[in-house]
N, C-alpha and C positions, 0 to 999 in steps of 0.2 A: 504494500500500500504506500503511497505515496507520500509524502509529506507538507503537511499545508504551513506558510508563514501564516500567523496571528492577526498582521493587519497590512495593506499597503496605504501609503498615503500619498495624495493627488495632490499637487497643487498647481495654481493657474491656469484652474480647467475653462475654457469658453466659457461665457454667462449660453451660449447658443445649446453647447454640449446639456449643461446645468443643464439647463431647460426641456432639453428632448428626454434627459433621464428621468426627471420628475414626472413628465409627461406618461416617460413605458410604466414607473412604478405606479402609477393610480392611476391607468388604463388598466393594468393587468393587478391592481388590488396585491403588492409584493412593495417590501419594504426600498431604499435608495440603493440598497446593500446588494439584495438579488436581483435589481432590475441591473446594476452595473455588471454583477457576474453572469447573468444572461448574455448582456451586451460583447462584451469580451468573449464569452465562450463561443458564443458567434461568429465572430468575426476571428476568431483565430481557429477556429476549426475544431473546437473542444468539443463533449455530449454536454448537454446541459441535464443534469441532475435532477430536476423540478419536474414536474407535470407540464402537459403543453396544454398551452389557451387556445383554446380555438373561437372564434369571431364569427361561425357559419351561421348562427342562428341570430345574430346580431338585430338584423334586419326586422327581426319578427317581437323585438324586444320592445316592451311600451304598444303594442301597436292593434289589442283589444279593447273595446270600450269599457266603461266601468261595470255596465251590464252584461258585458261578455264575461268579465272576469266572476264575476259573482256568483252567475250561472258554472264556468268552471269547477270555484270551489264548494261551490255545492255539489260540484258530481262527486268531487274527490272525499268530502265526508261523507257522502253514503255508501262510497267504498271502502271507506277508513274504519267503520263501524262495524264494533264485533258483536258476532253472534254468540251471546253470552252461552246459550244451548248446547251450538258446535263447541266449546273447550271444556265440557263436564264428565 
């Protein structure tokens, strides 16, 4: 296994860079920390370690109305509900 160093440190990083980093980290809901090690593992040809985010259903995000949504979670609690019978 490999050996990791404890920390690197950056300095006089573009305010442009800053800004696209912060941008991947609360896109993708990851700290400044692994959006950087994503960044780099990337671009230098590394695996990245994390789970991948996928964007495919993006589209579909937000884009039922409040009555659609309502209606949903009413299907999903009478699927959710147990049949107290069926576990005796």
């Amino acid at each position: 296994m490999a050996t990791r160093d404890k920390a690197i440190t950056l300095r006089n990083l573009p305010p442009e860079v800053a800004r696209l980093v912060r941008e991947k980290a609360r896109a993708e809901g990851i700290s400044l920390n692994q959006a950087v090690i994503r960044v780099l593992e990337a671009q230098l040809g590394g695996r990245a370690r994390t789970e991948a985010v996928h964007h495919d259903l993006d589209a579909l995000a937000g884009a039922w109305s409040a009555a659609e949504a309502a209606a949903f979670e009413q299907a999903l609690a009478e699927g959710r509900r147990v049949d107290e019978e069926l576990w005796r």
